[in-house]
MIDOSE-1310 file (N, C-alpha, C; in nm, 2 decimals, decimal comma, always signed):
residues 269
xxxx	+8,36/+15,07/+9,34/+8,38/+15,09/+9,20/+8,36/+14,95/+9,13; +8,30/+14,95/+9,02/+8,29/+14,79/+8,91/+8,46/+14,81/+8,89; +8,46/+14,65/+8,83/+8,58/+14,61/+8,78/+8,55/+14,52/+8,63; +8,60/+14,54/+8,53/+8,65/+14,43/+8,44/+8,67/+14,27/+8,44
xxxx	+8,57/+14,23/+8,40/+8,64/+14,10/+8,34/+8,76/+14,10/+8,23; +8,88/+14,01/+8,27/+8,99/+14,08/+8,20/+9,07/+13,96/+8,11; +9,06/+14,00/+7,99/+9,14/+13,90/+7,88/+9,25/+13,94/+7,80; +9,35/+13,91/+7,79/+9,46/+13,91/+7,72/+9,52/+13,83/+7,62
xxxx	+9,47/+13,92/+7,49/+9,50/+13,79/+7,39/+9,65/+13,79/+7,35; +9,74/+13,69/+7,30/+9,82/+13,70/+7,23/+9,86/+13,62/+7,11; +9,85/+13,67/+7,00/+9,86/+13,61/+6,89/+9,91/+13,74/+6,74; +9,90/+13,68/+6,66/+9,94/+13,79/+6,54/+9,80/+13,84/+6,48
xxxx	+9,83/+13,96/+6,38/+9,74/+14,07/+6,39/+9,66/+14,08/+6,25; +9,60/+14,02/+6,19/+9,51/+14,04/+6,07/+9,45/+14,19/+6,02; +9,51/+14,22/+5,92/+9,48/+14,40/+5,87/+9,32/+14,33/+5,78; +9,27/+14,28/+5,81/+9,17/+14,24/+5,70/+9,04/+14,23/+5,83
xxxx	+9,11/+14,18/+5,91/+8,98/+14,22/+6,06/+8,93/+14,10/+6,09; +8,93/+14,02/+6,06/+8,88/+13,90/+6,01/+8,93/+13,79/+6,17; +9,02/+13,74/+6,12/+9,03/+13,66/+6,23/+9,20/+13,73/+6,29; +9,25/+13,62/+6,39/+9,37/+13,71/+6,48/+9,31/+13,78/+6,59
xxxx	+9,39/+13,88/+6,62/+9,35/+14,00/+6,72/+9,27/+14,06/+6,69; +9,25/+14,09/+6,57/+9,16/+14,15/+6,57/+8,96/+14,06/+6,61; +8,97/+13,94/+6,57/+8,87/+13,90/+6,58/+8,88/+13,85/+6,70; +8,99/+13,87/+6,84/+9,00/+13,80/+6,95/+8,96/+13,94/+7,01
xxxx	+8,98/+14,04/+6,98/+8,92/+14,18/+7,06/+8,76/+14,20/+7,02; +8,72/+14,13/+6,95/+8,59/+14,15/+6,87/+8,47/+14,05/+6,97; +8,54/+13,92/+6,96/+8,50/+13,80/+7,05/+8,49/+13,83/+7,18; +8,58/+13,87/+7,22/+8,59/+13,90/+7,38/+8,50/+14,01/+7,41
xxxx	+8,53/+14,12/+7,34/+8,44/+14,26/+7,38/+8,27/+14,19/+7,39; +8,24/+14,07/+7,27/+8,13/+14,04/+7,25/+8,09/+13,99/+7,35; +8,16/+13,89/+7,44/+8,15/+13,84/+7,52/+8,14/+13,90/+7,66; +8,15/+13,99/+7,66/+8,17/+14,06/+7,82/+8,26/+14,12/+7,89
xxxx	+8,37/+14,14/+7,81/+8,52/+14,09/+7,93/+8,61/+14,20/+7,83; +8,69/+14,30/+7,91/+8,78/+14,42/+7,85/+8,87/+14,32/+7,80; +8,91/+14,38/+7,69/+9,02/+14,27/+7,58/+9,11/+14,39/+7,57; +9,23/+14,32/+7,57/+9,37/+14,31/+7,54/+9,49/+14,24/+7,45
xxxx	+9,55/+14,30/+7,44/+9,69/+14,23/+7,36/+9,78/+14,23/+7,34; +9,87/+14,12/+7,31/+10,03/+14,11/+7,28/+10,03/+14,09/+7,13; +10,06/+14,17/+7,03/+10,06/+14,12/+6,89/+10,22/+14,03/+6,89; +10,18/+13,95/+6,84/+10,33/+13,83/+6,82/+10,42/+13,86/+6,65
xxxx	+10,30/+13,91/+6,59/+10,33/+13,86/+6,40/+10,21/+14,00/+6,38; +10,28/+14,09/+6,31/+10,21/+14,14/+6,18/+10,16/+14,08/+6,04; +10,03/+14,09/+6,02/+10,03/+14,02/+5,88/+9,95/+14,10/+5,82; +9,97/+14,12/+5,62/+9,89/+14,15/+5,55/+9,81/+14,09/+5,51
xxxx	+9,70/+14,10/+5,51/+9,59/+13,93/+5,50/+9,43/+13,97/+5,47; +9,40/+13,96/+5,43/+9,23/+14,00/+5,35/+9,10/+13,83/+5,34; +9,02/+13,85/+5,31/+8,96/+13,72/+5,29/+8,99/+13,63/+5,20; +9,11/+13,68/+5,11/+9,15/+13,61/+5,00/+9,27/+13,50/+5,07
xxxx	+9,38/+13,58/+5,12/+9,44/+13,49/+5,16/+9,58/+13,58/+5,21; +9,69/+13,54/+5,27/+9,82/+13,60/+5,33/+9,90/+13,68/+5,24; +9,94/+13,80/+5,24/+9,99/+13,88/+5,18/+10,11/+13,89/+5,20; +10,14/+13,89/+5,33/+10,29/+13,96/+5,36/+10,31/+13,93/+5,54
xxxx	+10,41/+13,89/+5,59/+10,41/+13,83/+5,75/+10,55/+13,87/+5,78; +10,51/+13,97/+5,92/+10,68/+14,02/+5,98/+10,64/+13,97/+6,14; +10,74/+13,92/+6,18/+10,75/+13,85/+6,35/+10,79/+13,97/+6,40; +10,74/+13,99/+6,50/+10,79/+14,08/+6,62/+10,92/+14,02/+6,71
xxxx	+10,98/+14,12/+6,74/+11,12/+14,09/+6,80/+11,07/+14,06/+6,95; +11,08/+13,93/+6,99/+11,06/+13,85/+7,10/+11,03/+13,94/+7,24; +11,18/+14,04/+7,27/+11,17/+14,12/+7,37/+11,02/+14,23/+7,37; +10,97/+14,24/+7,24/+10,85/+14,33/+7,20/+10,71/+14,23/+7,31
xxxx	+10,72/+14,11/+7,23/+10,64/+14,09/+7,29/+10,61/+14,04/+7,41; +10,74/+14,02/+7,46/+10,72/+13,97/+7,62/+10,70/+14,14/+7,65; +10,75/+14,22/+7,67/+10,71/+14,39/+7,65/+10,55/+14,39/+7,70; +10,50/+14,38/+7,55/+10,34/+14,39/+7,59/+10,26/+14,32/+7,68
xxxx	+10,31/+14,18/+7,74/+10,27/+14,11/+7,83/+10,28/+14,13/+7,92; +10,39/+14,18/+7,96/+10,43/+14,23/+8,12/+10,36/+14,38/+8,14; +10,35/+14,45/+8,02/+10,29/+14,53/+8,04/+10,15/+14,54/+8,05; +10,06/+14,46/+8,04/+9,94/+14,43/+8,02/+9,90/+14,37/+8,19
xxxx	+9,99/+14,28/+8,22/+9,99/+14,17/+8,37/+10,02/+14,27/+8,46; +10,15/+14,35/+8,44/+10,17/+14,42/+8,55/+10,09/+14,55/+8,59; +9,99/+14,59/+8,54/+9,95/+14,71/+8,59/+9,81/+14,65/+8,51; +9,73/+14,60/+8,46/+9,58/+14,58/+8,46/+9,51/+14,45/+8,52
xxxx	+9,64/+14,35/+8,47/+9,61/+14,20/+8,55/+9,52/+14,13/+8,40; +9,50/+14,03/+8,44/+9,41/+13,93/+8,31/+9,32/+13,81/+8,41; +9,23/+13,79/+8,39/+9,09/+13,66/+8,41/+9,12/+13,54/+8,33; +9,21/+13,57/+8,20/+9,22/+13,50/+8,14/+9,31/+13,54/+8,01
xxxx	+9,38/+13,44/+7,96/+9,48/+13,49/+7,85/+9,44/+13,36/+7,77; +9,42/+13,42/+7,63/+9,39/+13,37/+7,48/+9,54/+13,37/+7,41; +9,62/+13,22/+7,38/+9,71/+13,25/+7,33/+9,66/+13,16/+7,18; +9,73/+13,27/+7,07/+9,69/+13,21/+6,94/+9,82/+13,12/+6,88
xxxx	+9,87/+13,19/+6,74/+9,95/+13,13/+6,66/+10,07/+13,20/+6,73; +10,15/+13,09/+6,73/+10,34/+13,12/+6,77/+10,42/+13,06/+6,74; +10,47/+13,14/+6,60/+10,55/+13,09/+6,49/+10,67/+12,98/+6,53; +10,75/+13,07/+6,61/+10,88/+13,00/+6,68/+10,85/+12,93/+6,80
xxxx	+11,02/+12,87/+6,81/+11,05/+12,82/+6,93/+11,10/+12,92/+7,03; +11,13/+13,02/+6,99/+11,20/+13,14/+7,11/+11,04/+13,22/+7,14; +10,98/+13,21/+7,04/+10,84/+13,30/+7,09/+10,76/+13,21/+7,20; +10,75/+13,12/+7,17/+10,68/+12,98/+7,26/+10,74/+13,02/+7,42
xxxx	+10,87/+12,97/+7,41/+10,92/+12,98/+7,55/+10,97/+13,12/+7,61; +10,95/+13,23/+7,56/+10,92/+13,35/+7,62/+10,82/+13,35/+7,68; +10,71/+13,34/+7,59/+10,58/+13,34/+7,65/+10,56/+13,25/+7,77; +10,61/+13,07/+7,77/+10,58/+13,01/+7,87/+10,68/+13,08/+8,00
xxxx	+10,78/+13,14/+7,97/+10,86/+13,20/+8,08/+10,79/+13,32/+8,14; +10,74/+13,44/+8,08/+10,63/+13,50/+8,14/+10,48/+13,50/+8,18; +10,43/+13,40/+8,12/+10,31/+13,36/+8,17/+10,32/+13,30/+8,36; +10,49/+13,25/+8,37/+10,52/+13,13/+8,49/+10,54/+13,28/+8,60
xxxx	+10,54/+13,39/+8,56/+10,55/+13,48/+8,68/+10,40/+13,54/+8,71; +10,33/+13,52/+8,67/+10,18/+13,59/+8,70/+10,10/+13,48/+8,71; +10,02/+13,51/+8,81/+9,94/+13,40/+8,87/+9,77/+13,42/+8,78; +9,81/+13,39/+8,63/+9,69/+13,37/+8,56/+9,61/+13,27/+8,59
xxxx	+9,44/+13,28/+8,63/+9,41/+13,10/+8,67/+9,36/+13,03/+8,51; +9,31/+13,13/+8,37/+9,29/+13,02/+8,31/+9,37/+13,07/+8,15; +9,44/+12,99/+8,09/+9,48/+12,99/+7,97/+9,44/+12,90/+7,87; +9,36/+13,01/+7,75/+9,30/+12,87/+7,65/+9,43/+12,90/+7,53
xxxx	+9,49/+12,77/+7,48/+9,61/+12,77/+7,35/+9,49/+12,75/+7,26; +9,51/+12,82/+7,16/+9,44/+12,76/+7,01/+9,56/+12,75/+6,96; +9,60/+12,61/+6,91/+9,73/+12,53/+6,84/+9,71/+12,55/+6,68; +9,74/+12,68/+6,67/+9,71/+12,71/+6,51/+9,85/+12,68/+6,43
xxxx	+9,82/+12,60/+6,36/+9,98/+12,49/+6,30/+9,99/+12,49/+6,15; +9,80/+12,54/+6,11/+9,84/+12,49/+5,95/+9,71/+12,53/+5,88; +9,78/+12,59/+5,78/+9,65/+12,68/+5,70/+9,56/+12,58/+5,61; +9,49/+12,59/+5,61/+9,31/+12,55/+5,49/+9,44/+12,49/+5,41
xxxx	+9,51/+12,55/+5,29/+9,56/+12,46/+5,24/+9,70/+12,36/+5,26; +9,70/+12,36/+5,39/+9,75/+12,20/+5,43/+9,90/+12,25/+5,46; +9,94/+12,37/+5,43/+10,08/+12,49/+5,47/+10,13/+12,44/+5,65; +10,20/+12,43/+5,68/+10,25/+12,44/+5,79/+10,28/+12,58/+5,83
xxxx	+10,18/+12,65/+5,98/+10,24/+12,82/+5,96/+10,33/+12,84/+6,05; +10,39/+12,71/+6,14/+10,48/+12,71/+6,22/+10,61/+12,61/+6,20; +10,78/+12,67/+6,25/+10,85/+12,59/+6,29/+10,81/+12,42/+6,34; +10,85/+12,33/+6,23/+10,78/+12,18/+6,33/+10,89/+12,15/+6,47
xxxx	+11,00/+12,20/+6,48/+11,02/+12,19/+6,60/+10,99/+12,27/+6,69; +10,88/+12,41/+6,65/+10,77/+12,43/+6,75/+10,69/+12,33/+6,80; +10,66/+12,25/+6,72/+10,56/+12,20/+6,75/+10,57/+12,11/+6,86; +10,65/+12,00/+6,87/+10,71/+11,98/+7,01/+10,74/+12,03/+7,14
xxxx	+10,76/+12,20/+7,11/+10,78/+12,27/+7,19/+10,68/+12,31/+7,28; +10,56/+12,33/+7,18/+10,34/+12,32/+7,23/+10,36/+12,26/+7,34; +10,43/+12,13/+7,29/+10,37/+12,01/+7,41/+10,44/+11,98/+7,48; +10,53/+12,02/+7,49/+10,65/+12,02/+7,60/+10,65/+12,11/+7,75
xxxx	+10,57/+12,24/+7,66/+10,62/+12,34/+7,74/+10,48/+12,44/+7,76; +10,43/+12,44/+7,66/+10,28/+12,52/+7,69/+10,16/+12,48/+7,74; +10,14/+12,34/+7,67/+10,04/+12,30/+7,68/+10,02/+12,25/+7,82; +10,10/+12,20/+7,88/+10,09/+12,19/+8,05/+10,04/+12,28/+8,09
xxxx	+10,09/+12,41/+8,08/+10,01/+12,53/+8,15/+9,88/+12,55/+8,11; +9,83/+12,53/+7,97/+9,67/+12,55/+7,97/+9,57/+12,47/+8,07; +9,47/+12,58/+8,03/+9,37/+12,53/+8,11/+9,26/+12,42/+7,97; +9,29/+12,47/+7,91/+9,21/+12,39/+7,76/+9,32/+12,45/+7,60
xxxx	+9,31/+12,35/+7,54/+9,35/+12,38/+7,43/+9,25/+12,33/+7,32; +9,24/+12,42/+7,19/+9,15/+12,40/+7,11/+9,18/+12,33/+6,94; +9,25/+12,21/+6,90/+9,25/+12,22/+6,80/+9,16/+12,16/+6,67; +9,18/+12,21/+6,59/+9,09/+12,20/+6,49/+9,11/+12,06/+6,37
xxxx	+9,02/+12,02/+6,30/+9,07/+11,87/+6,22/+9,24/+11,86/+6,17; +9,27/+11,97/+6,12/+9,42/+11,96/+6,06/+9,48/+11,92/+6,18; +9,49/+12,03/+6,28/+9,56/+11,98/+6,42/+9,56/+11,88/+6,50; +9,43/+11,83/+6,48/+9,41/+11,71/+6,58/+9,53/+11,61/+6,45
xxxx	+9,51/+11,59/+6,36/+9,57/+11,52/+6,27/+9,76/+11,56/+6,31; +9,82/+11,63/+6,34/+9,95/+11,63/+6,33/+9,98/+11,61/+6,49; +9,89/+11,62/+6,55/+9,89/+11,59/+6,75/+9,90/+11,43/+6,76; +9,78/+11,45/+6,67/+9,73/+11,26/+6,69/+9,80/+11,16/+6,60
xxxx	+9,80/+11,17/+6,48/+9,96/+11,09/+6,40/+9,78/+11,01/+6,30; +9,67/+11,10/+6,34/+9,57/+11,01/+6,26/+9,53/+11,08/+6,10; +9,47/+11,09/+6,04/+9,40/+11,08/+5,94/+9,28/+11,19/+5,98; +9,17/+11,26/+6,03/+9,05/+11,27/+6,05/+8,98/+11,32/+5,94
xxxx	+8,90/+11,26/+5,89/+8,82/+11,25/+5,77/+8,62/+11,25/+5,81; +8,65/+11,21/+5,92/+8,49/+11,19/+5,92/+8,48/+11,19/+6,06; +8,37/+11,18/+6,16/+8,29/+11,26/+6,27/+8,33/+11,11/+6,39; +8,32/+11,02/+6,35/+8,37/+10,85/+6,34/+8,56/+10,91/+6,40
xxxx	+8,65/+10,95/+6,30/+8,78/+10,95/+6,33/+8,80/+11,08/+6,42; +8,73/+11,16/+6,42/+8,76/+11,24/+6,55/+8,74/+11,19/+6,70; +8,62/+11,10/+6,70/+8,62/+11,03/+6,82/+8,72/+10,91/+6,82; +8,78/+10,86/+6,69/+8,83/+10,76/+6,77/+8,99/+10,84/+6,79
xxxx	+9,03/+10,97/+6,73/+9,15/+11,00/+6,80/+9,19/+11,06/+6,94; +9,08/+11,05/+7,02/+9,07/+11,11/+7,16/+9,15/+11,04/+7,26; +9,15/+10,87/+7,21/+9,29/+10,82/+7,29/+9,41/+10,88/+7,25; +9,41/+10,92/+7,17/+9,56/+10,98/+7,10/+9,61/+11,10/+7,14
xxxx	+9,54/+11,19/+7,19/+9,55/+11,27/+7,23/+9,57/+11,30/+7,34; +9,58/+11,21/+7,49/+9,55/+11,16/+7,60/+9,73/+11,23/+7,63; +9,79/+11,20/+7,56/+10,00/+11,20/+7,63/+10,04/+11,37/+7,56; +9,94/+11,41/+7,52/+10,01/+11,53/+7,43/+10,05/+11,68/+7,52
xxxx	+9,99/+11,65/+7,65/+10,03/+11,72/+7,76/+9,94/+11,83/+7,80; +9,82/+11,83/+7,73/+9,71/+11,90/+7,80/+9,60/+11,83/+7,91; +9,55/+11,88/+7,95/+9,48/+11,82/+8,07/+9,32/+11,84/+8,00; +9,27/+11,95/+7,96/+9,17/+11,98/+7,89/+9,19/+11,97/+7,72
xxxx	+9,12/+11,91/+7,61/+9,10/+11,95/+7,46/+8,96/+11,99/+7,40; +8,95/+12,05/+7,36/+8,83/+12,11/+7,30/+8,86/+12,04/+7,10; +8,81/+11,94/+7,12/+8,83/+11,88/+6,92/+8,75/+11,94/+6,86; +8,77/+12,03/+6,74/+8,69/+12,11/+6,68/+8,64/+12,01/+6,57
xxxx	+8,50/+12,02/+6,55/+8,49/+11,95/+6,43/+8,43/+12,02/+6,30; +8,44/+12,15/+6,32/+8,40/+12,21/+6,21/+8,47/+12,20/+6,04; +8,55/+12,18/+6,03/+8,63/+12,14/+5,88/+8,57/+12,01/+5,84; +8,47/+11,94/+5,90/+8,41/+11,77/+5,86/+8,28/+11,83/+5,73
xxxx	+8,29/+11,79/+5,64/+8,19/+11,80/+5,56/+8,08/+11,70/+5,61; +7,98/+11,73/+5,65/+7,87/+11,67/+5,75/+7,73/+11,74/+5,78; +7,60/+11,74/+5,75/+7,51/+11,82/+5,85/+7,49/+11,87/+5,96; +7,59/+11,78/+6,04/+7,58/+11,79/+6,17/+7,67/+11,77/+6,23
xxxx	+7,76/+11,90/+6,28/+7,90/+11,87/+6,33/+7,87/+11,84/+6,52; +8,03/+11,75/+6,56/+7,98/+11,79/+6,70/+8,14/+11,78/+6,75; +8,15/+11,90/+6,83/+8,27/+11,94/+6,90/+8,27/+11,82/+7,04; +8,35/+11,81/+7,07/+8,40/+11,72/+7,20/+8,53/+11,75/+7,28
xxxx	+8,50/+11,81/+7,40/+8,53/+11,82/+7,53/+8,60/+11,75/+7,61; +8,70/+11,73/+7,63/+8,77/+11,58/+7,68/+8,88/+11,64/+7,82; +8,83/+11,62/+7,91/+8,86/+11,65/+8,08/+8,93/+11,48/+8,08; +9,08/+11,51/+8,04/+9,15/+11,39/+8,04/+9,21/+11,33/+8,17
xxxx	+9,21/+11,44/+8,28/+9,22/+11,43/+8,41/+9,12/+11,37/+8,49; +9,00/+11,37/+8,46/+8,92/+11,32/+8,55/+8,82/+11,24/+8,40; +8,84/+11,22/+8,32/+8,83/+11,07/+8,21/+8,68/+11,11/+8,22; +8,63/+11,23/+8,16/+8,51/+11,28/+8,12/+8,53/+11,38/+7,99
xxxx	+8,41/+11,33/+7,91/+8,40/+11,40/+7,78/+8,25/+11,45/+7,77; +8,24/+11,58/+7,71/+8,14/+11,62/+7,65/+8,08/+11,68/+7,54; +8,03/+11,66/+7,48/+7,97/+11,65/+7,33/+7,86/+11,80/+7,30; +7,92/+11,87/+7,17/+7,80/+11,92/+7,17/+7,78/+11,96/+7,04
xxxx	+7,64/+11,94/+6,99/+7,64/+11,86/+6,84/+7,56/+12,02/+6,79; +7,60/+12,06/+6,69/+7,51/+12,18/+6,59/+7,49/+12,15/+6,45; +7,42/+12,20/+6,45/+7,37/+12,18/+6,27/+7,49/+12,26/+6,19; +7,54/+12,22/+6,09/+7,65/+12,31/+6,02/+7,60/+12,42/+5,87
xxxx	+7,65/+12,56/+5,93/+7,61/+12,62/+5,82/+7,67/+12,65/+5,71; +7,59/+12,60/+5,64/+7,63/+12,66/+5,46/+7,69/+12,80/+5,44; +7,81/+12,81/+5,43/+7,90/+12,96/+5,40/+8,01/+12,99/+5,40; +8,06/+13,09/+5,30/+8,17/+13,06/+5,32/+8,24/+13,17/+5,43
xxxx	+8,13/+13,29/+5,50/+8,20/+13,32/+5,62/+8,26/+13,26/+5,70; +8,37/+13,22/+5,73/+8,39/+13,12/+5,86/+8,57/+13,17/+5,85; +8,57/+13,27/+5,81/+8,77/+13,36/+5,86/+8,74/+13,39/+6,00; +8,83/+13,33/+6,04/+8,85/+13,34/+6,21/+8,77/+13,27/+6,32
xxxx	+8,73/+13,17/+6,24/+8,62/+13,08/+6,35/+8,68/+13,06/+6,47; +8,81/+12,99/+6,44/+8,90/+12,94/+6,53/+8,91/+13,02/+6,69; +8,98/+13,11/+6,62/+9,02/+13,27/+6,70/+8,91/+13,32/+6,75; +8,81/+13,29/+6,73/+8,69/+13,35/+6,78/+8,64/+13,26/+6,90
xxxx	+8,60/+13,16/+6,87/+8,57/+13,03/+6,94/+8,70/+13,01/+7,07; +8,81/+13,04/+7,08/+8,92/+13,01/+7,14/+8,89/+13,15/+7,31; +8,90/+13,25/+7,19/+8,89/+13,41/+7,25/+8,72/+13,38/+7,33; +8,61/+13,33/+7,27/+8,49/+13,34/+7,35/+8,49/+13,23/+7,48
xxxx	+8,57/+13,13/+7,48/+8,60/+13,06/+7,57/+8,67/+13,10/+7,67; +8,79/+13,17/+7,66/+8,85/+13,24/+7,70/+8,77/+13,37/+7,82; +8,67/+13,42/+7,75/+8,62/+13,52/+7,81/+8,46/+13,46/+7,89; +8,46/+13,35/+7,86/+8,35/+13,29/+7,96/+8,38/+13,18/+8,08
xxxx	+8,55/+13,18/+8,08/+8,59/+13,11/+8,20/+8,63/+13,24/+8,28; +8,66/+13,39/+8,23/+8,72/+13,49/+8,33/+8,58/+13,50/+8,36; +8,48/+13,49/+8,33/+8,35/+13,53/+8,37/+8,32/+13,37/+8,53; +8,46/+13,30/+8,52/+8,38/+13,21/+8,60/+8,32/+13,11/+8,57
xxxx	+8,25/+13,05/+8,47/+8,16/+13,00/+8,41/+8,30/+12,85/+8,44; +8,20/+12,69/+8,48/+8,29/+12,62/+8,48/+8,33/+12,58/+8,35; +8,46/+12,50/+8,30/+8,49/+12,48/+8,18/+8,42/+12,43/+8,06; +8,30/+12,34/+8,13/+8,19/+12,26/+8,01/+8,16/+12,41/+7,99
xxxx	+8,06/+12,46/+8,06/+7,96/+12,58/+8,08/+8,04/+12,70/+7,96; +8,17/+12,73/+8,03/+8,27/+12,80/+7,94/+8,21/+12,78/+7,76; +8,27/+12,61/+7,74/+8,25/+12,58/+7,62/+8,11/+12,56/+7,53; +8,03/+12,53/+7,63/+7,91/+12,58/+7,56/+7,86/+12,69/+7,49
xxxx	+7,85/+12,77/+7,62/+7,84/+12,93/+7,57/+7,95/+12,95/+7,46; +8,07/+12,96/+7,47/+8,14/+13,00/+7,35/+8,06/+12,91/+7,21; +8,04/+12,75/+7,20/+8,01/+12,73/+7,04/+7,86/+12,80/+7,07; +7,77/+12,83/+7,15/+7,62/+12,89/+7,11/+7,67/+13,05/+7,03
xxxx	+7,76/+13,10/+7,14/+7,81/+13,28/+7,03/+7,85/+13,22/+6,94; +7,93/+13,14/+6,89/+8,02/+13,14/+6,79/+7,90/+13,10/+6,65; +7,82/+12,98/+6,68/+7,73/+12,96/+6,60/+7,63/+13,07/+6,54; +7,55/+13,13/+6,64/+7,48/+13,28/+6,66/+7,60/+13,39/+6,51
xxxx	+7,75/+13,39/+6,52/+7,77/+13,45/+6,46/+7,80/+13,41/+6,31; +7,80/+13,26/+6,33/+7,86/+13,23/+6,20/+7,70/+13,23/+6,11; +7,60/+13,19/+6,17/+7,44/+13,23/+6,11/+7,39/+13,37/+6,06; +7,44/+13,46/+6,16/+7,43/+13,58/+6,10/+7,54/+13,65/+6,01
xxxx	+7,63/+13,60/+6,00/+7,71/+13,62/+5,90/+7,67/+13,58/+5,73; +7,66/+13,47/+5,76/+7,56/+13,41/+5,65/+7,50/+13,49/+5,60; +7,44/+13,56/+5,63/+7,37/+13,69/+5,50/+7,42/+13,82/+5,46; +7,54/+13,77/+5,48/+7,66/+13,88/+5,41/+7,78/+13,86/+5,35
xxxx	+7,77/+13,97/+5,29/+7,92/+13,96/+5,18/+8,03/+14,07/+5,15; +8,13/+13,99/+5,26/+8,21/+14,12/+5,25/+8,38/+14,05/+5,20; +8,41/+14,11/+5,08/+8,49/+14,07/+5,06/+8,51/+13,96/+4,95; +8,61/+13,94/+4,89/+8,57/+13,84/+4,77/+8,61/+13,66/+4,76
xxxx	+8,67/+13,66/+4,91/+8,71/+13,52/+4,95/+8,59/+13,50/+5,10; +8,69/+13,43/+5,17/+8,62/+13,41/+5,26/+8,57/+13,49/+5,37; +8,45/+13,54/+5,42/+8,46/+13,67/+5,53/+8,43/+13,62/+5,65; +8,47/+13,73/+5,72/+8,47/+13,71/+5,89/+8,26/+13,64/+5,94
xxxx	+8,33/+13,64/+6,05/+8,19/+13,59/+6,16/+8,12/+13,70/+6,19; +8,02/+13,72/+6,22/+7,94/+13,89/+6,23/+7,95/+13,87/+6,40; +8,05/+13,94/+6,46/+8,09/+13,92/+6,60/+7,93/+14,01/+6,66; +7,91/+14,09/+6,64/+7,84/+14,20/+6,72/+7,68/+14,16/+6,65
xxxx	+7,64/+14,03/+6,60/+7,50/+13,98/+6,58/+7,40/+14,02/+6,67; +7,46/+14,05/+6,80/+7,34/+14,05/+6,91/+7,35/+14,23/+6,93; +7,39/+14,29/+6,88/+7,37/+14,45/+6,90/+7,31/+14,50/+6,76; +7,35/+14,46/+6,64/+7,37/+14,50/+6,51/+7,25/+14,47/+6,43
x	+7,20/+14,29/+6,49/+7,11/+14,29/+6,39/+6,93/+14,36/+6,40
């Protein structure tokens, strides 16, 4: 009998489809790999912007995890945003009984307009307690900025905060550089354990599709390490899909703020 490549996301849930779970079952399925999930946070949320946010009662969502680990198993677990400190260390306490080999964190901390969407004594908690266990974590210019204590304004200060980043307790970071107003953005790969970095530079598209870049990008990485792929390789392929969708998105308009990535570009168009 075939088997699944198997991913397990957990993060909170976007009724707008856009990014969240929903764009992490979108990603993944795109990618190859049976998707799953733990919803953490209900939200009402559209391309405009947050409507309304209820947290799931802690025991719920250790619930769906165990239920997910214990009878299907995971290749790989995608964890997103995690509001609290009791949500953080649940999860780090049931992740420590299942022998998952790769976990990507996307350290989602802070909204486009500069909002904090987590507890800051979460945030401590990332690096204390989670981030050890990943296998990569992915943050984006705002995050590298509250990790790194820097400023990042330009393509120049992302590279120079990669020393900074070195104590924060991941072993792998993926520095997103998509928020840089630039032609040419380039993400960087930093294998802080063996003091290797890799670079990989795209042309930046004009649009304002780009809801759930993150979540997408985090979730396609995710589903191309359960595929085996090594971690550069991983990361590659994930910004080539991610790019691929944010291009074909580009010629559409859904919604009157900002719209999703066109996950399914390679079946649809």
């Amino acid at each position: 009998m075939k088997t699944y490549k198997r991913v397990l996301s957990i993060a909170g849930s976007d009724s707008g489809g856009g990014a969240g779970i929903q764009a992490d079952l979108k990603a993944i399925s795109a990618c190859g790999c049976f998707a799953m999930t733990a919803i953490t946070a209900v939200t009402a949320q559209n391309t405009v912007g947050v409507k309304a946010i209820e947290p799931l009662p802690v025991h719920v969502i250790e619930a769906q995890i165990r239920a997910c680990l214990d009878d299907i198993g995971a290749d790989a677990v995608k964890i997103g945003m995690l509001h609290s400190v009791d949500v953080i260390r649940a999860i780090v306490k049931v992740l420590q009984d299942y022998p998952v080999k790769h976990i990507v964190v996307d350290p989602v901390m802070v909204a486009t307009s500069g909002d904090l969407l987590v507890q800051r004594e979460a945030i401590a908690v990332l690096q204390q307690e989670l981030f050890p266990l990943a296998s990569v974590i992915t943050p984006n210019t705002f995050e590298i900025e509250i990790l790194s204590g820097m400023k990042i304004n330009t393509q120049e200060d992302l590279y120079a905060s990669i020393p900074k980043m070195k104590n924060i307790g991941a072993s792998n970071i993926l520095l997103k550089a998509g928020h840089l107003e630039c032609e040419e953005i380039t993400d960087v790969l930093v294998d802080y354990k063996n003091d290797r970095e890799y670079r990989y530079t795209m042309k930046k598209i004009n649009t304002v599709n780009t809801h759930g870049t993150g979540c997408s990008l985090s979730s396609a990485v995710a589903a191309y390490l359960a595929h085996d792929y090594s971690m550069e390789e991983a990361v590659q392929a994930a910004i080539n899909y991610l790019h691929g969708a944010i291009e074909a998105a580009a010629n559409y308009r859904i919604g009157h703020g900002h719209g999703a990535v066109h996950h399914f570009y390679k079946w649809w168009e």
